[in-house]
N, C-alpha and C positions, 0 to 999 in steps of 0.2 A: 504494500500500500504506500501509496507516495507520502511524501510531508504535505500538509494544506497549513504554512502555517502563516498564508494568509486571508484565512477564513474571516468573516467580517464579525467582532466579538456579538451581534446583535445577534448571530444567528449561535453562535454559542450560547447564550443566556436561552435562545429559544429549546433547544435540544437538553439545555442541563437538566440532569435529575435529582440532584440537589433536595434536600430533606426539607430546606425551607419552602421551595417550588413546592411540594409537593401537597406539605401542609394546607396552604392556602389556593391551591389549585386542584383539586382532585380528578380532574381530566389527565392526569400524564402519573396515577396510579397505575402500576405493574399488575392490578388483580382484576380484568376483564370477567377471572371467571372468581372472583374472590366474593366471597357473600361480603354485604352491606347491613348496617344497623342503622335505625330509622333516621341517622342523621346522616345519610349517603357516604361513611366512609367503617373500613373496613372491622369489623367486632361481631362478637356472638351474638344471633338475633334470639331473642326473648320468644320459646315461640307459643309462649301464650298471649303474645301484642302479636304477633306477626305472621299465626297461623305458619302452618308446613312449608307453604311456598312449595307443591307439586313439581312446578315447571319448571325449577332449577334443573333436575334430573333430567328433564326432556333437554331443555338446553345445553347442557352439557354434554349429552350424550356423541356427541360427534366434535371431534375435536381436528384439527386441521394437524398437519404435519409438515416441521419446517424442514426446508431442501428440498422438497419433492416439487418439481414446478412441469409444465410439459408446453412446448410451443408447437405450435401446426404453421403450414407454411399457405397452404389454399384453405382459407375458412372464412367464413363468413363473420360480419359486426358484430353478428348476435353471437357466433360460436367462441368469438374474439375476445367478447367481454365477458363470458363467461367466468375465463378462465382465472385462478387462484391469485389473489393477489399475493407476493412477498419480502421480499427486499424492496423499501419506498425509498427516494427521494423526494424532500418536500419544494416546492420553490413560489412563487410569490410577488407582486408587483403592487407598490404602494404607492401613490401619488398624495392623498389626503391625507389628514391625521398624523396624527405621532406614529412615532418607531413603537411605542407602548403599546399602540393602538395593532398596529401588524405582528408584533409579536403573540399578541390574545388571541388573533385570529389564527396564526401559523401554530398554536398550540392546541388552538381548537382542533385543527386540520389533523394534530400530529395524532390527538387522541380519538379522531374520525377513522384513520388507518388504523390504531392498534385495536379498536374495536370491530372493523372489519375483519379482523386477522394479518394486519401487515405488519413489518417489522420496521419502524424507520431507523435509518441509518444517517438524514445529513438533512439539511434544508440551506436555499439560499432566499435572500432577501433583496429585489432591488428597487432601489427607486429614482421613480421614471412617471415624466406626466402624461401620459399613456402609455398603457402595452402596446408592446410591434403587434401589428395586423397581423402579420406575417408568421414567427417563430414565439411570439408573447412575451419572451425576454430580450428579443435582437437577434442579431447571429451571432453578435460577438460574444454574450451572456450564454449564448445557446452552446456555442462549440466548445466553453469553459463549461459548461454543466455534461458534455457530453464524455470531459475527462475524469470527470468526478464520477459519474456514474462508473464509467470504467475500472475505472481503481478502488472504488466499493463494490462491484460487482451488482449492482443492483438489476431489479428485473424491470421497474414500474417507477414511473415517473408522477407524483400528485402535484396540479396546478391549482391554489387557494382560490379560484375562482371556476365559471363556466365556460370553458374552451367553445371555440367557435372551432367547427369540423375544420374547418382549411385551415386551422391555426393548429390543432394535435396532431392532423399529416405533416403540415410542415417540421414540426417539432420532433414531431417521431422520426422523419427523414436524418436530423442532423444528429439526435442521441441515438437511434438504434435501439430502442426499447421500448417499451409501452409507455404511450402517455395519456393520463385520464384526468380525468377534473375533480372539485370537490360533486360534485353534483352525482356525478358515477358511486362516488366512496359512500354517499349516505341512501343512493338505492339500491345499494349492494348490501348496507347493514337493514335496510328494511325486508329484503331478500331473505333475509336469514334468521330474522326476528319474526317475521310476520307468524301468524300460527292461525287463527281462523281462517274460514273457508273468503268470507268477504276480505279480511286486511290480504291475502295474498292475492287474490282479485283484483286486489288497488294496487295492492305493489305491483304485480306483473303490467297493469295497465300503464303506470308511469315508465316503468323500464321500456316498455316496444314505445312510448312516445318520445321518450329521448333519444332512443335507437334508430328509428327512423329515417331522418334528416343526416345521422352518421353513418350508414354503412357503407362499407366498403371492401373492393374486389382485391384478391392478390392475383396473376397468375389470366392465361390465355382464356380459360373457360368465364372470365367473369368483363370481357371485351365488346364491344359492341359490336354488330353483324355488321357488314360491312355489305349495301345494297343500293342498285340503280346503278346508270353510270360512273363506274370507280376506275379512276386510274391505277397504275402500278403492278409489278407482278404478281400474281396469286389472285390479285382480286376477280371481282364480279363472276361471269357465270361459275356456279361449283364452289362460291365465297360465302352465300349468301345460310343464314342460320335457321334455325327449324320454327324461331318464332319467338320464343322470350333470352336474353342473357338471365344467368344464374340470380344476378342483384336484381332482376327486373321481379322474377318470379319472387324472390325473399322477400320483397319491398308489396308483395301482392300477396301474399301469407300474412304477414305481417297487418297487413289494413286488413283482413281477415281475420284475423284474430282477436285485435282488437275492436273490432267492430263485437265480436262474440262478448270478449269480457262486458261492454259496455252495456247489454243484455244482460247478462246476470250480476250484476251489479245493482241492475234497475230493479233485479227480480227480487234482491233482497231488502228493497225500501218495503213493501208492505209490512214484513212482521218486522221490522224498527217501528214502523208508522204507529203499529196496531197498540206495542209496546209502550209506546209513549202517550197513545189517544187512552190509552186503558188507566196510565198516570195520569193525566190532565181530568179525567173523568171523575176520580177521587180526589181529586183537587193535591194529589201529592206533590209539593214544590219540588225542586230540584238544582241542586248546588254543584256545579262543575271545576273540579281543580285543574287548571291551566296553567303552563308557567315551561319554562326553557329545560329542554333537556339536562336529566339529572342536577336537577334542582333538588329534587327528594319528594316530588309530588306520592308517588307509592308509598314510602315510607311515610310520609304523613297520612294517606287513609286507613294504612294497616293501624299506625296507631289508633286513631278513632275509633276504628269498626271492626279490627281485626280481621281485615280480608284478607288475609295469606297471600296477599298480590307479591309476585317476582319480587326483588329488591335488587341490586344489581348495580356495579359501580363502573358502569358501561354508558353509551349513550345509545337512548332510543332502546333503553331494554323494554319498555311498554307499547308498545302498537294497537293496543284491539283494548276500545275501552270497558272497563269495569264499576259498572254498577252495586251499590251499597246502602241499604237503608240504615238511617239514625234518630235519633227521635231530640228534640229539643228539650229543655229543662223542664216545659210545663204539658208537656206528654207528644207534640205536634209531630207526626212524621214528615220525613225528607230524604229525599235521596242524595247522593256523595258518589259523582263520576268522577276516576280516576282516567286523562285523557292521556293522547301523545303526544310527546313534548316538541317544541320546538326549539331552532336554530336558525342563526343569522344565515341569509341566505339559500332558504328554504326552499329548494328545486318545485318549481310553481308547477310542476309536472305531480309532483304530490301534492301541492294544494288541491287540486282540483281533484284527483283518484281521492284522496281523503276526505273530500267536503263532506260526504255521510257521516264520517265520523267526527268530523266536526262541528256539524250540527248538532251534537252534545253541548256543545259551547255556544253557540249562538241562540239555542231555545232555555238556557239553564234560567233562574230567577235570581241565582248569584252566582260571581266568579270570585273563587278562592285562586290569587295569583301568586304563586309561588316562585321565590324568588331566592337563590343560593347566593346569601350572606357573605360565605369568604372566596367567591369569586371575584378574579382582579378587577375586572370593570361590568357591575352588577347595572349599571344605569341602561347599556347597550343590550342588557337582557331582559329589562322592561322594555325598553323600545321598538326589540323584534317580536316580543308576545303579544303587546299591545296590536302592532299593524298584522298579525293573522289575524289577531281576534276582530279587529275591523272588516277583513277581508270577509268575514261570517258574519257582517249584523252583528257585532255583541258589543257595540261601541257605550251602548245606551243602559246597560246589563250594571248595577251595581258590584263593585266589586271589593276584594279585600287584598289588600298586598300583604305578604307573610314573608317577611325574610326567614326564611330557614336555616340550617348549619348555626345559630348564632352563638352556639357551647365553642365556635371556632373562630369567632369577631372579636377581635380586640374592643374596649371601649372608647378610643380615638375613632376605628373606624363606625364602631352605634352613632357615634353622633355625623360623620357622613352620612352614611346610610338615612341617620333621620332628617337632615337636610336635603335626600332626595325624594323621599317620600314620608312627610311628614305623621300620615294617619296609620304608618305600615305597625306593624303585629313584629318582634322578636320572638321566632319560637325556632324549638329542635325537638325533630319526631324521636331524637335517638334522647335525650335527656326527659322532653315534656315539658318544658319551658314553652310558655306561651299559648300553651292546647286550650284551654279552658278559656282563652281571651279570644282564643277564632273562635271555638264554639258560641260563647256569649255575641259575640260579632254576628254571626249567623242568625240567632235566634234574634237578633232587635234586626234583624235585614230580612227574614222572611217575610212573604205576604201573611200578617193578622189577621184570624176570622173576625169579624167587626159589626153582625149581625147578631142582638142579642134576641133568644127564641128560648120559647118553654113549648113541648112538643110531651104528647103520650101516646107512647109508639107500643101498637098489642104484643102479647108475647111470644107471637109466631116471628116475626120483625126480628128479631135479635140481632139480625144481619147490619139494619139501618143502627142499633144501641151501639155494635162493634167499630162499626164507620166513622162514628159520632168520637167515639174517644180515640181513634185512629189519627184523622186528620186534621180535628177541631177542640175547640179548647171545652170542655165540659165543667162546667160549676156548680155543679149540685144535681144527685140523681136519687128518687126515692121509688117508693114500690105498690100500688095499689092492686084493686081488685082488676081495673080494666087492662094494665100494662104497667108500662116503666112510664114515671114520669122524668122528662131529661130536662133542664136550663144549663144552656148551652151558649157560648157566643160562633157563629159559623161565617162562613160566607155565604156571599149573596147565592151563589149555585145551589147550594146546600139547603139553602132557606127556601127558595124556590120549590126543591123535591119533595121537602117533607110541609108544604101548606096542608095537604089535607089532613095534619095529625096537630095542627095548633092546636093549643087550648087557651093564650092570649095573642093579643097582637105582639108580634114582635116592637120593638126599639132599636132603629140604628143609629148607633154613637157617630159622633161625629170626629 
């Protein structure tokens, strides 16, 4: 391996694994497959807070193997990108913001790959007020990354950004090795996360829509026919081809296919639809935790509710949301979605395959926004949860900010943090710090039944008595010969259903 011992020290500090980085950053943690404690960093989980967590097992079960890599010489986009990612190099183009700023991002990146299963090895950083059209670092950054790759023997190439197709050939021409985007690297980890029949639906749907636009031919069979009047030898009569080239017919499977997904994608909105018309019906509110990849949203609901949800100090270990009921201090039930997380520059190819599941967030009655405390720059991770969650309608959505990790905040940094968001929650899922202030938060942000009603419901009814303490706040129930007599305050829906069992007129507070 050669000396690089003029490596630019910004991308040293990027790469360093350093016990302090590590502390305050939990993205460039060694434990991918390391269990998590509800404060998203690595300790024994409690598992009476945190249920078995099943899926660990299933996740694990397949484990990638380093040095094993295999390249094909005539294959196609789709067969191309298939293949294993291993040895990465990172690289990068910064024009705006701070070197701090590129550095958050290129660490994000790093911890993008090691979750995929890559090994990084190097990254470089340049800056430049725009990337080359052409190679996206220059040629002259290009052919100085093409010796670096060499002399770490790398397989794969990752650009902090989304490569324009004629910009990863070009680049691929001058390194000789694969080169992918971030964009590639996070639907490759939803690839391999996804688990239900609908999230792998959305994922495969976003992969052939990224794919599309990029594939490409190696090799004679993937050439165009050559027809009509053609000069030169070989050509015209006995030149001409049977009808499609290889990329024509791929590029026509491919709208095929996805034409198909987009069909059973549609086929799985009724029982969502039914799911939720059946909640709306019982007037069950519903609270959706939203917030940036491995923030600790799972580890916050397990604590609540004890859903045994994954835990996982990985990004994007959650994909398929989970549902959870809870009940408020003065009996009221609600439900508690645990969503998928976002990140900065979030392949709008998944926005749109995940808008279903999205719409957990955009129909909730409140968002719990969770936000990881001892990340370096926490303001940039409100900023990109905020604008998906606009992307969904949920702009209007009350919501709560919850700095999580905060057993890891210095109290220099509490008082940033609360000069960024003044109303936000200090809590950690792995101590309990601050639990009982989101709850209480929730319970003054649900919708109030605000209908005050006395109803005597027979005793066949029990169903309507069960409902009544379910969903609505109940203040006094006694027992007669004809039924149950209830006083109750409800909502107007509720008050509506049961007119026929008044026995005074209702009073609605104001």
């Amino acid at each position: 391996m050669t000396e690089q011992t003029d490596r630019d020290d910004a991308v040293a500090r990027v790469l360093a694994n350093a016990e302090t980085s590590a502390s305050r950053y939990s993205l460039f943690g060694s434990g991918g497959a390391q269990a998590l404690g509800e404060g998203g960093r690595g300790t024994d989980l409690d598992a009476g807070r945190d249920g078995d967590q099943l899926d660990r097992e299933e996740r694990q079960a397949l484990r990638r193997v380093a040095g094993l890599s295999t390249e094909l010489e005539d294959v196609t986009e789709v067969e191309y990108r298939q293949l294993r990612l291993e040895n990465v190099v990172l690289i990068g183009v910064y024009s705006q913001g701070s070197l701090a700023d590129a550095e958050n991002s290129m660490r994000e990146l790093a911890a993008l790959a090691e979750t995929a299963g890559a090994n990084v090895l190097d990254g470089l950083l340049q800056r430049r007020p725009h990337p080359d059209p052409s190679t996206y670092l220059g040629r002259g950054k290009a052919d100085e990354l093409h010796g670096i790759v060499s002399a770490l023997g790398a397989d794969t190439v990752i650009a902090d950004t989304e490569l324009a197709p004629s910009q990863r050939r070009a680049l691929e021409d001058v390194v000789k090795v694969k080169v992918i985007d971030r964009t590639a690297v996070i639907l490759d980890i939803f690839s391999q996360h996804a688990k239900s029949r609908e999230g792998k639906a959305q994922v495969e749907l976003a992969q052939l829509e990224y794919l599309l636009p990029r594939l490409r031919g190696w090799g004679d069979s993937m050439s165009r026919q050559a027809g009509g009047q053609v000069g030169g030898a070989g050509a015209g009569m006995g030149s001409r081809g049977p009808g499609e080239t290889k990329i024509e017919l791929d590029r026509r499977r491919i709208h095929t296919r996805m034409a198909r997904l987009r069909k059973q994608i549609k086929g799985f909105a009724p029982a969502r639809e039914a799911k939720r018309a059946n909640r709306n019906r019982f007037e069950v509110p519903s609270v959706a935790i939203a917030g940036y990849t491995n923030a600790g949203k799972s580890s916050l609901l397990n604590r609540i509710t004890k859903a045994g949800v994954l835990v996982e100090n990985a990004l994007f270990a959650t994909l398929d949301a989970t549902v959870r009921k809870n009940q408020t201090a003065d009996g009221r039930t609600y439900t508690l979605t645990d969503t998928v997380g976002f990140v900065r520059n979030l392949p709008h190819q998944l926005v749109e395959a995940f808008r279903s599941t999205l719409e957990e967030v955009g129909d909730a009655d409140i968002i719990v926004h969770v936000v990881d405390g001892s990340h370096p720059d926490p303001a940039s991770q409100l900023a990109t949860v905020r604008d998906v969650i606009g992307e969904v309608d949920g702009r209007d959505i009350p919501e709560i900010v919850v700095f999580n990790k905060s057993d890891l905040v210095s109290d220099d940094d509490r008082l940033v943090l609360r000069g960024l968001e003044p109303t936000a929650i200090f809590a950690s899922a792995r101590t309990g710090e601050g639990v009982e202030e989101i709850l209480a938060r929730i319970d003054e942000l649900l919708p109030s039944p605000a209908v005050d009603i006395e109803v005597l419901i027979p005793y066949d009814r029990g169903d309507l008595v069960a409902a009544l303490h379910d969903n609505n706040r109940v203040l006094a129930t006694s027992y007669d010969e004809a039924g149950t007599h209830v006083h109750a305050l409800v909502s107007p829906a509720v008050a509506s259903q049961l007119e026929s069992y008044r026995v005074v007129p209702a009073v609605t507070r104001a």
